[in-house]
N, C-alpha and C positions, 0 to 999 in steps of 0.2 A: 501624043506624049503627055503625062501627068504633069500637070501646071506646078514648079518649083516652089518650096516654101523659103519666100524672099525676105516677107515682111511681116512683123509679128506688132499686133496691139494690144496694147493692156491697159485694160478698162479702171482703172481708180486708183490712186495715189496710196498714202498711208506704208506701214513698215511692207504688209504684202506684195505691193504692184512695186513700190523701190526695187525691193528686193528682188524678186523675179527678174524687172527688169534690167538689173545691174547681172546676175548672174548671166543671163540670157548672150547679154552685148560684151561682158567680160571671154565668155566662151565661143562668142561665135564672132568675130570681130566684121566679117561682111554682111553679118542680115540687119537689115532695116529694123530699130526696134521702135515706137512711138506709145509716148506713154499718155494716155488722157484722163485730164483730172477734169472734175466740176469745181469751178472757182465757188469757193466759200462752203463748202464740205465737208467739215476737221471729220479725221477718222477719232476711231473712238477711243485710241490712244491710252489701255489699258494693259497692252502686253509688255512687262515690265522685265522676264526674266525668262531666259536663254537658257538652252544646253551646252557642253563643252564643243559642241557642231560648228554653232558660230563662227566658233575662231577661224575654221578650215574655210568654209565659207566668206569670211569677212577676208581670207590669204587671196581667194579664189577670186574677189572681184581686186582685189589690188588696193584696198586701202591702208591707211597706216593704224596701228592697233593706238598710239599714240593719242595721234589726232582723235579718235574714235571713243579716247576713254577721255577727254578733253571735250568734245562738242557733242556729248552725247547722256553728260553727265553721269556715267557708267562707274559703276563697281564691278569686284568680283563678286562671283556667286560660288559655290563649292559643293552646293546640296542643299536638301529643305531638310529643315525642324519640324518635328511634329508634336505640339503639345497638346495635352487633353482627349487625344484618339481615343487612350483604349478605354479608360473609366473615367475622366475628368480628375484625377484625382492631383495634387501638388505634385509627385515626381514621376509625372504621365509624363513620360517626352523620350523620344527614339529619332534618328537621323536618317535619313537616305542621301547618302554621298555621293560623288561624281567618280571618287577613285574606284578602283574592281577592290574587293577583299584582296590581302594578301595570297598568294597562293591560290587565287581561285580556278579552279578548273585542274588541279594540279593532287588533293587530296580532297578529302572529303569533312571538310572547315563545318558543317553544319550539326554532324556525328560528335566529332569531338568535341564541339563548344556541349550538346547535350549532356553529354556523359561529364563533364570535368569544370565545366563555365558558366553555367547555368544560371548563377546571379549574376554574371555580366551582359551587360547587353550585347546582342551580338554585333553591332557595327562597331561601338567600343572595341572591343577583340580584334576583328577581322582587320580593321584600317586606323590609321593615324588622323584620319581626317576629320572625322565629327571631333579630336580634342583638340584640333586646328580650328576649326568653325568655334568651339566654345573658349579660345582662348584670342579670337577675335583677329585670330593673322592671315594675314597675303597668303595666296599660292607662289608667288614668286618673290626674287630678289632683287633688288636695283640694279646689279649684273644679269639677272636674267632676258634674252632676248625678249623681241615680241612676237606674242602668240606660241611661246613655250612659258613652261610650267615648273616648278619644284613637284606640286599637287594639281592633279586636274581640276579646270576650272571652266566657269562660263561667265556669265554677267548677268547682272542690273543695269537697266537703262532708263530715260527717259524718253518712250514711244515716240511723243511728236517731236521729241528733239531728233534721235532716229530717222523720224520720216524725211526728215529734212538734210540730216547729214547724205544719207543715200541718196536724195533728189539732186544735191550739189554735185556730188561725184558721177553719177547716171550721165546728167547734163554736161558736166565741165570733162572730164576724163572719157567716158565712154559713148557719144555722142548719141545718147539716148533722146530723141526730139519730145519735148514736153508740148501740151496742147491741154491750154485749160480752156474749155468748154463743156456747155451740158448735151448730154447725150438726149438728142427728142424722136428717135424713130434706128431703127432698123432695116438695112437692106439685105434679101435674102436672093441667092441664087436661083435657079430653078430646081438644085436636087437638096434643097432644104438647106445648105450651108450658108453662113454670111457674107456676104459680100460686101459692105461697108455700114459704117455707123454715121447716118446723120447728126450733125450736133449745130446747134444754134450760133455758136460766135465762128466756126472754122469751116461750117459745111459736111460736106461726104469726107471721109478718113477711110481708105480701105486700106483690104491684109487678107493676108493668106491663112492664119491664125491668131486666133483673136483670145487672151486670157482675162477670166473675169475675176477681176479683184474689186467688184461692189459692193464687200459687205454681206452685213445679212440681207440685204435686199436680192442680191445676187442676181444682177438685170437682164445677165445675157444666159445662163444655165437654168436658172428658176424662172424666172419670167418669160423670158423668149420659147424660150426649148420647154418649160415645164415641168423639169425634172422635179421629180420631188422630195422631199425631206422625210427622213428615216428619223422618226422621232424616238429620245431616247428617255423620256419623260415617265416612260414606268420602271428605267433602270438608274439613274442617276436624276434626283427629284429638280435638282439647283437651278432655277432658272432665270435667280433675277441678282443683281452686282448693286452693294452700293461702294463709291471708290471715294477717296479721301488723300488731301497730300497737308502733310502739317510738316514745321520746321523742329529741327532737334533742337532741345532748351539752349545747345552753347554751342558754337563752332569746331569744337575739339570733341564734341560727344563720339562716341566709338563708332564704327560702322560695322554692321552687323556682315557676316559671315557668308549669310544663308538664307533664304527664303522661310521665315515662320509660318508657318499655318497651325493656328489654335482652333481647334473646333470650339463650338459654340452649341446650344440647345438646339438649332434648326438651320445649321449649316457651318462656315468657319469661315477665318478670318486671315486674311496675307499680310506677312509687316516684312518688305522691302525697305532697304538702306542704301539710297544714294547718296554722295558726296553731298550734296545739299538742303536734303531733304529726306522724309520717310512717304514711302506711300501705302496705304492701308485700305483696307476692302473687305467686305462683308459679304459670301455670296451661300444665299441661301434658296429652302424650297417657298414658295408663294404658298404652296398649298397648306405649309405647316407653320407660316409666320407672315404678319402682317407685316407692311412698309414702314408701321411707326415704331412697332416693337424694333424690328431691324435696325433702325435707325437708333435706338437706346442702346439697344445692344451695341454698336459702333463707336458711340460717345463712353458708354462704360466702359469699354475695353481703350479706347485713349486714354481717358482718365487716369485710368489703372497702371499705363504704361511711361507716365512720365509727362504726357501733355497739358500745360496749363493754360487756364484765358480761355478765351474763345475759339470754338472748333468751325472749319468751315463748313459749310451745309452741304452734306456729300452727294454724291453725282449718283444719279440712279441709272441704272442701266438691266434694260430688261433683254432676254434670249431666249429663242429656243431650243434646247438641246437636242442634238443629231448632227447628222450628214446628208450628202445629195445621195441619193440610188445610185449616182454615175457621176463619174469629175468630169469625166470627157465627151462630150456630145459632140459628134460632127464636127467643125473645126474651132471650138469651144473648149478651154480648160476651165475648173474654176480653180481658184489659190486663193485659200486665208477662208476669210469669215462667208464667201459665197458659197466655199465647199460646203461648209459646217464649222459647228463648234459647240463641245462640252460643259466644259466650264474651265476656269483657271487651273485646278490641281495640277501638280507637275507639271505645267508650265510645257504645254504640246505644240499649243499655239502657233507659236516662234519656229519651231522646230517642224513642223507640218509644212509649214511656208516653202522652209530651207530646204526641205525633203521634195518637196511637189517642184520647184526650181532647178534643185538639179537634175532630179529626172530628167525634166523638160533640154536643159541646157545638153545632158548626155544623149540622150535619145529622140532629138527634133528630127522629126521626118525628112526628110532629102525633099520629098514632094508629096503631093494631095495621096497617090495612090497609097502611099506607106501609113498615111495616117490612121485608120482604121486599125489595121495592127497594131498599133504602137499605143492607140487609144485602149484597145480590149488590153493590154496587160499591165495600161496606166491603172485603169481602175478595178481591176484585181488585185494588183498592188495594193491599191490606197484601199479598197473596201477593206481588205486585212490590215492593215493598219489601223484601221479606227474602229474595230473593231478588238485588237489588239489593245489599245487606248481606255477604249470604254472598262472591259475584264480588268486591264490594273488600275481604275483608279475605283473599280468596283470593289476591289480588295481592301485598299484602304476605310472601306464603310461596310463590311460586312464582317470583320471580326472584331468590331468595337462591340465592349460591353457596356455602353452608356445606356441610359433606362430613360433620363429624364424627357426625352420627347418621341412624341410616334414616329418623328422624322428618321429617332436611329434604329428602331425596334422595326419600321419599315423595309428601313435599308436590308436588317438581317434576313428580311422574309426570300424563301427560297424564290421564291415566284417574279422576284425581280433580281436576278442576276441569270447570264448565260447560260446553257444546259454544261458548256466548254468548262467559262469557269466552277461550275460546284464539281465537274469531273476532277478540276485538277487537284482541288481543296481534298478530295477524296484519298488522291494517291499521295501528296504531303503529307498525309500521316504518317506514312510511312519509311518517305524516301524525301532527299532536299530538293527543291527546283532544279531540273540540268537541263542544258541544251537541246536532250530532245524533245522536248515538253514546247519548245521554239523553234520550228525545225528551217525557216528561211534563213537566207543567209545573211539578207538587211532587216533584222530583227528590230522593232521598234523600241522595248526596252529588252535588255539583257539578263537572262537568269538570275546575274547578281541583286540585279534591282528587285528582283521578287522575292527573292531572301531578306532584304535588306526591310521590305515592308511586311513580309509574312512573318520574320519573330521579332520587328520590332513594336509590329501591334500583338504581339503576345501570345502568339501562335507558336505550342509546342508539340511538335511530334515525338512519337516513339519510333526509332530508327532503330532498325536491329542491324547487328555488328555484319559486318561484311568484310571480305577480304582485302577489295578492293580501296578500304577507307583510310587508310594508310595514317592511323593516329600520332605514330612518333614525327610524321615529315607535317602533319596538323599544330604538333605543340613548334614546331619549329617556325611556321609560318606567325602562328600568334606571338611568337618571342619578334621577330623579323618586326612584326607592326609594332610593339612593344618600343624595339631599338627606334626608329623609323620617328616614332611620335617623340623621343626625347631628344633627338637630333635636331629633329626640324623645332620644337618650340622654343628655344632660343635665338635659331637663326635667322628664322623667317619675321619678317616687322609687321606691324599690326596694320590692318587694313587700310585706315587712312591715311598713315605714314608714308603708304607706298603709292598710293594714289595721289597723292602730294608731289612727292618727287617725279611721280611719271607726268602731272601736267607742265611742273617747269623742267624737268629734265630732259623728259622722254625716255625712250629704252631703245638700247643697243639695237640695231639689226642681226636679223632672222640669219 
């Protein structure tokens, strides 16, 4: 009989191995979960900003949205801003929102903005929510539950505050066993699987499955097993991060909406708004920019944004872009930064985590025998997925018309994007993004989202009229976002207002 999956380890701390292992112990309340950290290993404590996934996720381990937007130092998020993409020019700037267009999947919203809307932007048109984002207000109400919405929403956080909120709850609520030791050797079975992790202060730690959440060092899928790294280094150039956290001039300063990302000569820049703080980050290619240019380029762009006095010396952080050939070896997952990782755009990160987690938590093996299966359609799954990943944030940089560096004249070159995506680029000419263009059913971004990026970086098709494009029930859906945006910008309170009142008030229950 097939030896039972009893006990499950997870190799490294930080928001990745929490999380895992909170969803894990939340879903399966009898398996063994043990989490092993190395004492004095800060992760790297840069993934700042979440999808609207979360929330379900954060329902799913049991904690309070409250608390969470209280010890986590958390905002709302609503979507990213995009300035400077397509030409750098003063009114370069387009939204990707968290809400679906109005009416989407319902007429053909893409047709009629062509033909009748054409100087408006189309996420302006479609949703109420980028004039939500620019008018600086909440998704919700002070009557609104937690973890519901007026407007969909995600968060900002601070990572290692994060890591830590999840650690307490793992520990205290879900009796996740923590063991801070360093890992110094490996035990293997005889048919190649693990059998337990030596470590220095705790000894052998065995398990039935073992998740690697080490980082890019990735100890137990890259090192051990050897798997290796699909580098993505001639299709997305970005491989090095500088990160910055400065304070807003005043206590009362606004908190921003959305996730900015300003492009830059030889990469762009994220400005996140926490309750406390802003955090900022430069992530460009090495190959097109030195570390000290980088670094001017960082300071110029605080400057310019409000920050005065002295700037702190930002934190460099270098990556390799890709993923693992395989998430799952043997009884080996990896999760977070061992699998792989891109670069910050859209903010996947987080959302990779959440996604590789639940899998796990849906679909753990009963026993050893099942595992194999379960593995071959883990990482088919996630291959397309990060692959998925890669094609849209490939998008974002290959219909910019900026000139000023080879870095974006690169980007445009056919020869570094997928054969998939220049197919799809082909057939937008003539029709809008739909569903079958994404034919899984856990589609990693949504149709919507590739409308939302393909005419907001300035991409105009000719659509020729079709039966099915149903323009009168189109103008109807744009009046719907219309109403929608003038309702909610009076009713809804500006960001900090309501982050205020939820840390002393809290919100209603769900």
């Amino acid at each position: 009989m097939s030896k039972p999956i009893e006990h499950v380890v997870v190799v490294g701390g930080g928001s990745a191995g929490w999380l895992t292992a909170a969803v894990l112990a939340a879903e399966h309340p009898r398996l063994s979960v043990t989490l092993v950290e190395s004492p004095g290993v800060a992760p790297i404590g840069v993934g700042e900003g979440t999808w609207p996934s979360m929330r379900e996720t954060l329902q799913r381990i049991g904690v309070s949205e409250a608390a969470f937007f209280r010890e986590c130092d958390a905002a709302f998020k609503q979507g990213s801003r995009f300035d400077g993409w397509v030409d750098g020019s003063s009114d370069d700037t387009y939204f990707h929102p968290f809400s679906l267009p109005q009416g989407h999947g319902d007429a053909n919203l893409a047709a009629a903005w062509q033909r009748a809307h054409r100087d408006t932007p189309f996420a302006d048109l479609v949703s109420y929510q980028p004039h939500l984002c620019r008018a600086g207000c909440a998704p919700k109400q002070p009557q609104t539950p937690e973890f519901a919405g007026v407007a969909n929403y995600g968060y900002h956080l601070d990572a290692g505050k994060f890591g830590l909120f999840l650690q307490r709850h793992c520990v205290d609520e879900l009796r996740v066993r923590h063991v801070q030791a360093h890992v110094t050797d490996i035990v293997s079975l005889d048919n190649g699987d693990i059998a337990a992790l030596r470590t220095r202060e705790a000894g052998a730690i065995e398990g039935d499955l073992f998740i690697d959440c080490t980082g890019m060092a990735s100890l137990l899928l890259g090192r051990h097993y050897g798997v290796p790294l699909v580098s993505q280094r001639d299709v997305l150039f970005n491989d090095r991060a500088l990160a910055v956290q400065v304070a807003y001039p005043t206590p009362d300063t606004p908190i921003a909406s959305q996730t900015t990302s300003t492009a830059q000569a030889c990469g762009w820049i994220w400005d996140i708004g926490l309750p406390t703080r802003r955090g900022v980050g430069y992530v460009y290619s090495s190959v097109h920019c030195g570390d000290d240019e980088a670094e001017r380029t960082v300071r110029a762009y605080l400057a310019a944004t409000g920050v005065d006095g002295d700037i702190p010396a930002p934190r460099r952080i270098a990556f390799d872009p890709g993923y693992r050939a395989r998430f799952w070896e043997r009884n080996v997952v990896a999760v977070g930064l061992s699998a792989g990782f891109i670069e910050p755009l859209e903010a996947s990160a987080l959302a990779l985590v959440e996604l590789s987690a639940g899998w796990l938590a849906d679909d753990l093996p009963a026993t050893r025998a099942q595992m194999d299966a379960v593995a071959a359609r883990f990482n088919d799954a996630f291959t397309y997925r990060w692959e998925r990943i890669i094609d849209f944030l490939k998008l974002h940089y290959v219909l910019s018309k900026r000139t000023d560096s080879a870095y974006w004249t690169d980007h445009r070159s056919g020869r570094t994007r997928s054969p998939r995506l220049t197919e799809l680029l082909a057939l937008w000419r003539t029709r809008a993004p739909a569903w079958r263009d994404f034919p899984r059913i856990e589609e990693i971004f949504p149709s919507a989202s590739w409308q939302y990026v393909l005419y907001g970086m300035g991409f105009r098709p000719e659509l020729p009229e079709r039966a099915s494009d149903l323009p009168e029930r189109a103008e109807q859906f744009f009046r719907d976002a219309a109403r929608l945006t003038a309702r909610m910008l009076p009713q809804l309170p500006p960001n900090r207002a309501m982050l205020d009142h939820i840390r002393q008030y809290g919100m209603p229950a769900g």
